[in-house]
C-alpha positions as CSV (number, residue, x, y, z in Angstrom):
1,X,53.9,-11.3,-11.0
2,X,52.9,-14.3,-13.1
3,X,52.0,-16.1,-9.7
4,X,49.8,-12.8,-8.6
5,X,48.0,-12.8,-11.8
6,X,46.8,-16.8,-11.2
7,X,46.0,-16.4,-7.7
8,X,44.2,-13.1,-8.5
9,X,42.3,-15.2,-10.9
10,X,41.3,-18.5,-8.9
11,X,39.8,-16.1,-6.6
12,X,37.6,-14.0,-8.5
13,X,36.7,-17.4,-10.3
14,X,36.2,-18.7,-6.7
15,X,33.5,-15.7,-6.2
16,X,31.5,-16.5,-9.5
17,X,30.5,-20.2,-8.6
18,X,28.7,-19.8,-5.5
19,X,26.0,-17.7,-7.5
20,X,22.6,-20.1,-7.9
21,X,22.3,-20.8,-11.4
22,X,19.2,-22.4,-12.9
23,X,19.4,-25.0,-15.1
24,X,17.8,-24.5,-18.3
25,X,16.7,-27.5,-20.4
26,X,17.9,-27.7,-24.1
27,X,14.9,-26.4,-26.3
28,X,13.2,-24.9,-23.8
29,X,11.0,-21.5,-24.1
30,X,9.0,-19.1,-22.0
31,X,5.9,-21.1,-21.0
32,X,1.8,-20.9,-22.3
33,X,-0.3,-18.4,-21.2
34,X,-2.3,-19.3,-18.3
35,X,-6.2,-19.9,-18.1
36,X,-8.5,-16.9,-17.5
37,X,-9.1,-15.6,-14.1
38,X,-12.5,-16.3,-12.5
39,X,-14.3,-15.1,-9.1
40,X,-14.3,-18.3,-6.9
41,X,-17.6,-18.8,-5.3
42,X,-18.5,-17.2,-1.8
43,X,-16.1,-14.6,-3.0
44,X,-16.1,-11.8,-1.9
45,X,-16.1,-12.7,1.3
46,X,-17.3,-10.8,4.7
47,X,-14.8,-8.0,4.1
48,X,-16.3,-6.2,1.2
49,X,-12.9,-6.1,-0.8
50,X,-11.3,-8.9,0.2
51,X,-12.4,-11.7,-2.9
52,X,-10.2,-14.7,-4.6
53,X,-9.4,-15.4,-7.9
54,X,-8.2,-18.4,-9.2
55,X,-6.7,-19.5,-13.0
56,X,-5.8,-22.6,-14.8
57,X,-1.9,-23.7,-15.3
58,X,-0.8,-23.0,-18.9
59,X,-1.4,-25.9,-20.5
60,X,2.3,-25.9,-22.4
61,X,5.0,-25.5,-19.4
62,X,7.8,-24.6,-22.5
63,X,9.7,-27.5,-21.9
64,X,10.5,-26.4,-18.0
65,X,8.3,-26.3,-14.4
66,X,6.2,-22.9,-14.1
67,X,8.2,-21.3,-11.7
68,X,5.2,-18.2,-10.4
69,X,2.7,-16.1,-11.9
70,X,2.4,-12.2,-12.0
71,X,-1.3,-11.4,-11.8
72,X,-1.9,-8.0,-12.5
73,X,-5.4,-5.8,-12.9
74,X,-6.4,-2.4,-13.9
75,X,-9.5,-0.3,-14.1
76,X,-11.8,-1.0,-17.1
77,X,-10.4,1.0,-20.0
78,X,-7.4,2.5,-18.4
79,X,-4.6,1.0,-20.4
80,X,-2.2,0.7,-16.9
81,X,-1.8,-2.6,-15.1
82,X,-0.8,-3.0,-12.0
83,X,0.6,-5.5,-9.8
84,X,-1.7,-7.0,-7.5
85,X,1.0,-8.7,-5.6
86,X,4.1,-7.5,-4.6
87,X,6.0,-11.3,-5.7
88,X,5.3,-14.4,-7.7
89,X,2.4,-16.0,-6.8
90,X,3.4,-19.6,-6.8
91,X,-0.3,-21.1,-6.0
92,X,-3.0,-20.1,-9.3
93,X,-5.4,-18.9,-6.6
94,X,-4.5,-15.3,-5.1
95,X,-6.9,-13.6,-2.4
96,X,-6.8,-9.6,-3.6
97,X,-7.7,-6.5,-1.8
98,X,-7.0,-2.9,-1.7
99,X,-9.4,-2.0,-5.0
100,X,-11.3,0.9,-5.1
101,X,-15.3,0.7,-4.3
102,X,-17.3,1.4,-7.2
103,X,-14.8,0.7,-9.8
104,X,-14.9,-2.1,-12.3
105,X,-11.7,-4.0,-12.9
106,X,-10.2,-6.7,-14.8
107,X,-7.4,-9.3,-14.3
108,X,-4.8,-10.7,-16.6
109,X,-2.3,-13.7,-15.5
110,X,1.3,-14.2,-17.0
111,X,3.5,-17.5,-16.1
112,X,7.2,-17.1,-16.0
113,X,9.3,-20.8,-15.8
114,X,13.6,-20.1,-16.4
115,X,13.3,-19.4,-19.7
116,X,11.2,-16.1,-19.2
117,X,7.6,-15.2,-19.2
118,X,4.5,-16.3,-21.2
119,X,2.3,-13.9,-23.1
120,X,-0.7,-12.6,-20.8
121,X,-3.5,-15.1,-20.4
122,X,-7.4,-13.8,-21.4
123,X,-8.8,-10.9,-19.3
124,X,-11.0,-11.7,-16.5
125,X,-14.7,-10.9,-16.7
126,X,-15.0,-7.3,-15.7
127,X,-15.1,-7.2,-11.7
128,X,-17.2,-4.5,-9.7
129,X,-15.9,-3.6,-6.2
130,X,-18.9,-2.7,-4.0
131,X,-19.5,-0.5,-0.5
132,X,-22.1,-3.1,0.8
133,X,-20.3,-5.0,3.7
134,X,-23.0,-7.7,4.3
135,X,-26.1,-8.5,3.8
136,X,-29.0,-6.4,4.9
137,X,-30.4,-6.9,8.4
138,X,-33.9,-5.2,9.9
139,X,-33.1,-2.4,12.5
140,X,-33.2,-3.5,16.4
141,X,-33.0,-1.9,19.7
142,X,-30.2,-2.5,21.5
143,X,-32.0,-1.7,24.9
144,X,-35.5,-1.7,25.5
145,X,-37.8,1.0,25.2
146,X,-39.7,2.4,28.3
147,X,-42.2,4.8,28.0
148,X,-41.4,8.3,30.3
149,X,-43.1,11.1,31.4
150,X,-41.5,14.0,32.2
151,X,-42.9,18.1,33.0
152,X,-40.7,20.8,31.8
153,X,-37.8,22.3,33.5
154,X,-37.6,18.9,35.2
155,X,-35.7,16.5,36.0
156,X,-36.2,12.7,35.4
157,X,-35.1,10.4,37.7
158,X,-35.3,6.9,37.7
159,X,-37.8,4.8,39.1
């Protein structure tokens, strides 16, 4: 039984070491908070609400590498944030879409390394999603316009 028992054992042991562990440095803690998110330049871009945001690492990693960042936004005053992308976003630039025309939102970036997560960087500037998809351009014909004369009842052929 004794033999059962240890084989039993060496097994299960067996099982438990091929899970990845990370290393975590002595002393080390949950990272910084990250910079504040700003509205890149040319942003947004052709598609109306399609825009990129981009943030500064934290500026004290905690003693171990910044491993992602969850980005996060909700409508001004609503106290609910929500995730803006599914995962970690491992760059600090993310290109967002799928907000709501004529509502105002803000963004708010946290940095997780092994340890755990940072507190919330500062809140974006609020952000206001608009219906205009480009520029405005003067009205053309697509075709050319011919003058017709036509009698009532009657139909016009062409020339």
């Amino acid at each position: 039984m004794g033999a059962t028992s240890s084989h039993h054992h060496k097994k299960h042991h067996q099982q438990r070491a091929k899970k990845n562990v990370h290393w975590t440095p002595e002393n080390a803690e949950p990272p910084g908070p990250p910079g504040k998110p700003q509205l890149l330049p040319d942003s947004p871009s052709l598609d109306r609400d399609v825009f990129t945001i981009r943030w500064e690492p934290p500026e004290y990693d905690g003693g171990s590498p910044v491993l992602g960042y969850l980005v996060e936004h909700r409508r001004t005053g609503s106290p609910y944030w929500v995730r803006a992308s599914p995962h970690m976003v491992e760059d600090t630039e993310l290109m967002v879409s799928g907000l709501e025309p004529g509502w105002r939102y803000q963004f708010r970036i946290t940095a997780e390394n092994v340890v755990g997560f940072s507190e919330p960087g500062p809140l974006s500037e609020p952000l206001t999603v608009t219906y205009q998809r480009s520029p405005a351009a003067a009205p053309s014909f697509i075709r050319a316009l011919h003058d017709t004369t036509a009698l009532e009842d009657e139909k016009v052929g062409a020339p």
